[in-house]
C-alpha positions as CSV (number, residue, x, y, z in Angstrom):
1,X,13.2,15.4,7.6
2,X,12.3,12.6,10.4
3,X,15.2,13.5,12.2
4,X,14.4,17.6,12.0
5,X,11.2,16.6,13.2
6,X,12.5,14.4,16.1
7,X,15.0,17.6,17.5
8,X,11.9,19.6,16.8
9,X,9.8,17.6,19.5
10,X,12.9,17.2,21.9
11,X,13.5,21.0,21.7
12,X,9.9,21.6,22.9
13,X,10.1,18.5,25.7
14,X,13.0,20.5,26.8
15,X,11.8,23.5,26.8
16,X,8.5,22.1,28.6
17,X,10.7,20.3,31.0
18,X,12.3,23.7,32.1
19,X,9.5,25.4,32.5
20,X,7.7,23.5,34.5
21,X,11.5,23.0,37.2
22,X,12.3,20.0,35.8
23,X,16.0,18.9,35.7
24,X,16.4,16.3,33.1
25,X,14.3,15.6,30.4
26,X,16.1,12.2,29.9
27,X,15.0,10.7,32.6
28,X,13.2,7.2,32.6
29,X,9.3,8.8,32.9
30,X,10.3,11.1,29.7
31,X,12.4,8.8,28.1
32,X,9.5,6.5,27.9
33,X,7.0,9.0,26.9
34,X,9.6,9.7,23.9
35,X,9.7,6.3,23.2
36,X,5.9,5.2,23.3
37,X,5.6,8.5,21.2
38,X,8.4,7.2,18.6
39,X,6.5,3.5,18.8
40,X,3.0,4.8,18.0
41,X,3.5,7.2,15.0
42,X,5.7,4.0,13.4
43,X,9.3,5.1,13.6
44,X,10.5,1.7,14.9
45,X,14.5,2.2,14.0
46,X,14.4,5.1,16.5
47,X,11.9,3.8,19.4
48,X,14.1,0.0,19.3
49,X,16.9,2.8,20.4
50,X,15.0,4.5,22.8
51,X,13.4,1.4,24.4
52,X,16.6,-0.2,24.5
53,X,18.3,2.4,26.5
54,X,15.4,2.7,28.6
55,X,15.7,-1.0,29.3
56,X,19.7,-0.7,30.0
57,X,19.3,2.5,32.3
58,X,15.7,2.3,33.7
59,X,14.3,-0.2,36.2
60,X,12.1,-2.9,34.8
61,X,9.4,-1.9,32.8
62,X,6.6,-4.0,31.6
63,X,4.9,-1.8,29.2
64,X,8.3,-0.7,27.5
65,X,9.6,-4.2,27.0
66,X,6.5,-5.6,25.9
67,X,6.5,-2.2,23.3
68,X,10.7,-3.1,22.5
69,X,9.2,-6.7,21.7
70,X,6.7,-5.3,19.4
71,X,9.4,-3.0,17.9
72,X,11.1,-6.1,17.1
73,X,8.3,-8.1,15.2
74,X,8.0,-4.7,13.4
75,X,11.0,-4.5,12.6
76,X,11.2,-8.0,11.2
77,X,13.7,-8.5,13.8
78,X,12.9,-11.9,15.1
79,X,16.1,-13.7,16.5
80,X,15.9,-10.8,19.2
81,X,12.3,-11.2,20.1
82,X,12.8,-14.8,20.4
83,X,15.9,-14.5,22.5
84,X,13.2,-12.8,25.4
85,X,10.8,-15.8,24.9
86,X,13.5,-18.5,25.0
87,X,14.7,-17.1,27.9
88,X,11.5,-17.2,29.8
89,X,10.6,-20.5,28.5
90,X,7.0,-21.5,27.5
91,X,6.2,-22.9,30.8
92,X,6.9,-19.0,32.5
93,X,5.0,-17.4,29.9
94,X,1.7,-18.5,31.1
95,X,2.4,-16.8,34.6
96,X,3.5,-13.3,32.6
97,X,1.0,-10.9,31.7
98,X,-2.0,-11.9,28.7
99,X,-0.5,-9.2,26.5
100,X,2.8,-10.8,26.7
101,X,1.6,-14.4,25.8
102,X,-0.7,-12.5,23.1
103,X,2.6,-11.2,21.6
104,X,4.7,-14.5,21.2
105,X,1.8,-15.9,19.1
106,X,1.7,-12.9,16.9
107,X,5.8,-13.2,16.5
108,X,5.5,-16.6,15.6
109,X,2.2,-16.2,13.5
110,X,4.9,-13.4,11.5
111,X,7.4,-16.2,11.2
112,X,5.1,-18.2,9.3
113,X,5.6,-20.7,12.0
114,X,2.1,-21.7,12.5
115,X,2.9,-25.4,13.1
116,X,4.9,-24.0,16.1
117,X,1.6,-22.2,17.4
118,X,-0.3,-25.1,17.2
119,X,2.2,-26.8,19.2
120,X,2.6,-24.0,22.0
121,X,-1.3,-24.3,22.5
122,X,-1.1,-28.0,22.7
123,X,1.1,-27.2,25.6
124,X,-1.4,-25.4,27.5
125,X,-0.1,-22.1,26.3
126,X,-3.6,-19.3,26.8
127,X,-3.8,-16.2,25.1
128,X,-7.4,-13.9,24.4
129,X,-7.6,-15.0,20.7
130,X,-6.3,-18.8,21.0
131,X,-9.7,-19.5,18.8
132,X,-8.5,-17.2,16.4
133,X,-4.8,-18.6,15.8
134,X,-6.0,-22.4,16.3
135,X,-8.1,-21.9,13.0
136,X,-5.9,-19.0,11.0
137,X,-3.1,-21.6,11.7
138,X,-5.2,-24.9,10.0
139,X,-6.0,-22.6,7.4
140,X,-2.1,-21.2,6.7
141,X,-0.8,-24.4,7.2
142,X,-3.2,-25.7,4.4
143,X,-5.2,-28.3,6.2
144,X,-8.8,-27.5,5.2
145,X,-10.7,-30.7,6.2
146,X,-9.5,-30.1,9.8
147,X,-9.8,-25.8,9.6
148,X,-13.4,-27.0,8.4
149,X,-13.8,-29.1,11.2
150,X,-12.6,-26.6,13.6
151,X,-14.3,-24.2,12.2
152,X,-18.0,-26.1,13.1
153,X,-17.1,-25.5,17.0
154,X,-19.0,-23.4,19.0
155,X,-16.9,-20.3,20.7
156,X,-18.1,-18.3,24.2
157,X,-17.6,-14.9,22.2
158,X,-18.0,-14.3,18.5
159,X,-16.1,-11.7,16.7
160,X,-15.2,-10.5,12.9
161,X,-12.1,-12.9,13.0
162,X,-13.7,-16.1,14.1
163,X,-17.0,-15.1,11.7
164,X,-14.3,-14.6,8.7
165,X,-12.3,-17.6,9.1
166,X,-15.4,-19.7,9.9
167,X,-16.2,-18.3,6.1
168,X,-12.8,-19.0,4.8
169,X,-12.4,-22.2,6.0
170,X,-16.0,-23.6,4.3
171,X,-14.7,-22.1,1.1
172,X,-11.3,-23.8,1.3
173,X,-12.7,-27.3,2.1
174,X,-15.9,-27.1,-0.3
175,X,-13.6,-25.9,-3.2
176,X,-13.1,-28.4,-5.8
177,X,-9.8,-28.6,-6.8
178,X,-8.0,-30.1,-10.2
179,X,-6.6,-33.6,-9.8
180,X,-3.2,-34.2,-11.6
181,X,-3.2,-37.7,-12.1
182,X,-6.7,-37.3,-14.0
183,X,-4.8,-34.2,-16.1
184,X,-2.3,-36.2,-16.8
185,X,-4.7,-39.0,-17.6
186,X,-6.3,-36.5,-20.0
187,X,-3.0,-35.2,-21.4
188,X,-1.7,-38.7,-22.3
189,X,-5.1,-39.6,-24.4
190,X,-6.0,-36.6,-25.7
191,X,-3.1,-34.2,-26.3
192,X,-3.8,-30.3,-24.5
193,X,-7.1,-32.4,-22.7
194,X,-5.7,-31.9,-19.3
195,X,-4.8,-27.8,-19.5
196,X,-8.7,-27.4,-20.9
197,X,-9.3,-29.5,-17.9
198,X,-7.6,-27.4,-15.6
199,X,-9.6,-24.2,-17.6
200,X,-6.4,-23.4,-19.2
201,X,-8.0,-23.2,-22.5
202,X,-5.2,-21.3,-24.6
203,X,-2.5,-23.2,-22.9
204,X,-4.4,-26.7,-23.7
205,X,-4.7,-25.6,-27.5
206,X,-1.4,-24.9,-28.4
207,X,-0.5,-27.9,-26.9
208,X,-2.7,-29.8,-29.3
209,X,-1.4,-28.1,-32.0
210,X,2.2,-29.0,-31.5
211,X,1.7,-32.0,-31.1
212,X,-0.7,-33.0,-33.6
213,X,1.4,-30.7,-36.3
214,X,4.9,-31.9,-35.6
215,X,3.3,-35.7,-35.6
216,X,1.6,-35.1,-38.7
217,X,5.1,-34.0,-40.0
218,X,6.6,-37.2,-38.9
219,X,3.9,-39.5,-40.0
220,X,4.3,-37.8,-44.0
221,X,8.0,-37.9,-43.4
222,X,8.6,-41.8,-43.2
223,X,5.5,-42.1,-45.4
224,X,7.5,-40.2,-48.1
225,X,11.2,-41.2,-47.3
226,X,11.2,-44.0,-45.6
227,X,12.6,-45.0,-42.3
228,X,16.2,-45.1,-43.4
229,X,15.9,-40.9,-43.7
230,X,17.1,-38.9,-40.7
231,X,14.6,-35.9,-41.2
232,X,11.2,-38.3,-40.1
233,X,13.3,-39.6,-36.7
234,X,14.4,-36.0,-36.4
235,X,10.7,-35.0,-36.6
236,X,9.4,-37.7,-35.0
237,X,11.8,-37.1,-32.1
238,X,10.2,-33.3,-32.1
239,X,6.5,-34.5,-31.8
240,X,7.6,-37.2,-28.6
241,X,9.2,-34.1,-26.8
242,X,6.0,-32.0,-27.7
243,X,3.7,-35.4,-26.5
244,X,5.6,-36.1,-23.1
245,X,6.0,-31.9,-22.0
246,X,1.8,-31.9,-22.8
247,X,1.8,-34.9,-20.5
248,X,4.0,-33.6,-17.9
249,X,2.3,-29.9,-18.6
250,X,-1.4,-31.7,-17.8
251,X,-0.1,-32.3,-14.6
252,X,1.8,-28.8,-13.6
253,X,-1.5,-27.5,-14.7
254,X,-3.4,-29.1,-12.2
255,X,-1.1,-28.0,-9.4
256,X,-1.0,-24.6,-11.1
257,X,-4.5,-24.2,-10.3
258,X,-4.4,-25.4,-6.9
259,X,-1.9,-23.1,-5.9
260,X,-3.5,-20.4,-7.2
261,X,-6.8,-21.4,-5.6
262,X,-5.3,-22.0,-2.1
263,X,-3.3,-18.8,-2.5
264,X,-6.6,-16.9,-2.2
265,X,-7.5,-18.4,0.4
266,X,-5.0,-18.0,2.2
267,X,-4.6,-14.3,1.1
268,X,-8.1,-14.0,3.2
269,X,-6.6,-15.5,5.8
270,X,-3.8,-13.1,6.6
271,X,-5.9,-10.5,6.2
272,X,-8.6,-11.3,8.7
273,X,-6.2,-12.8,10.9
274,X,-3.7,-10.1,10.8
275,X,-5.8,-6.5,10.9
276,X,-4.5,-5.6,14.0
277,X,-0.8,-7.2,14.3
């Protein structure tokens, strides 16, 4: 169906082209049209063709390679974005065009290489939302005592990204997270103690209860025939594994719910950071 609809639009360029004298509807002015028009309504497989023929047969371009760079991040196509940026090298980049700078953060900010970003701005590297990044980066890299920091710094121009973030970051640092050496603390005295403490209230029970049953069973078992019996040790052995996988649980628990808790965060992040990648 896209492609019906793509010899639709080129039947009607063509027959547009003819009518008003001219010669060659592939040429680089309507090639480029084609291409921005492929670009903006989200067919990426088809505008990385156009824009790369464009870029073979056309002169230089700065719209349609900064568009075939985009193409690129869209198209999760990274190693050949990165090729154009190596290329120009970081110390170039600030004399190209702000858009250009602009889209080398956002193609490492899709990379999830946000240490990277920090370190291209500790180079001197400018781009229109550096604010932005420096802080969305703290955030996605998890360090919330410096995001919060960073976030307390007054900005020329505020906007919804640095007013979000600024939010995001207060919530990440203020947000009181599970310690696992007290759940495992907790775990270790008091069997299923350290999941309850972690809220994990079902988790936390059943972990008392197998371990308090199966010891039980051990406990009546050499009470009733004697250490020389295999069944108590076999019992007993039960109730250990039940006591040192609460212990061990205490403390995945803990880490559970930090994860969890910095995964919203971050969630927020991404999406304020992100709205118009």
């Amino acid at each position: 169906m896209t492609r019906l609809i793509n010899l639709t639009i080129l039947f009607l360029l063509v027959s547009f082209g003819r009518a008003a004298g001219q010669s060659n509807l592939f040429d680089c002015e309507n090639s480029k049209n084609f291409a921005a028009y492929l670009f903006n309504s989200g067919q990426y497989d088809l505008s990385e063709q156009e824009y790369e023929r464009i870029g073979f047969f056309c002169p230089f371009d700065s719209t349609s390679r900064l568009n075939l760079l985009k193409t690129y991040r869209k198209l999760k196509k990274f190693d050949k974005e990165a090729l154009f940026f190596t290329t120009e090298g970081l110390e170039k980049l600030n004399h190209l065009s702000p858009d250009y700078r602009d889209e080398y953060i956002r193609m490492l900010m899709a990379e999830q290489k946000y240490s990277e970003v920090q370190k291209a701005f500790d180079a001197g590297l400018v781009i229109r939302q550096e604010f932005e990044h420096r802080l969305g980066s703290e955030l996605l890299l998890k360090h919330w005592e410096g995001a919060y920091q960073l976030s307390k710094q007054e900005v020329p121009k505020e906007n919804y990204k640095i007013t979000g973030l600024r939010v995001v970051a207060n919530k990440g640092y203020q947000a009181r997270r599970k310690s696992p050496v007290v759940a495992t603390l907790l775990s270790a005295v008091f069997p299923g103690a350290g999941k309850m403490y972690c809220g994990y209230w079902g988790d936390g029970a059943m972990s008392f209860l197998f371990t308090a049953s199966s010891t039980f069973f051990a406990v009546r078992g050499f009470d009733k025939y004697g250490s020389k019996s295999v069944y108590p040790w076999i019992i007993g052995g039960i109730a250990a594994s039940y006591y040192m996988a609460n212990v061990y649980g205490g403390a995945a628990s803990a880490k559970r719910f930090n994860d969890n808790l910095d995964h919203e965060f971050i969630n927020e992040t991404k999406k304020i950071l992100y709205t118009d990648y």
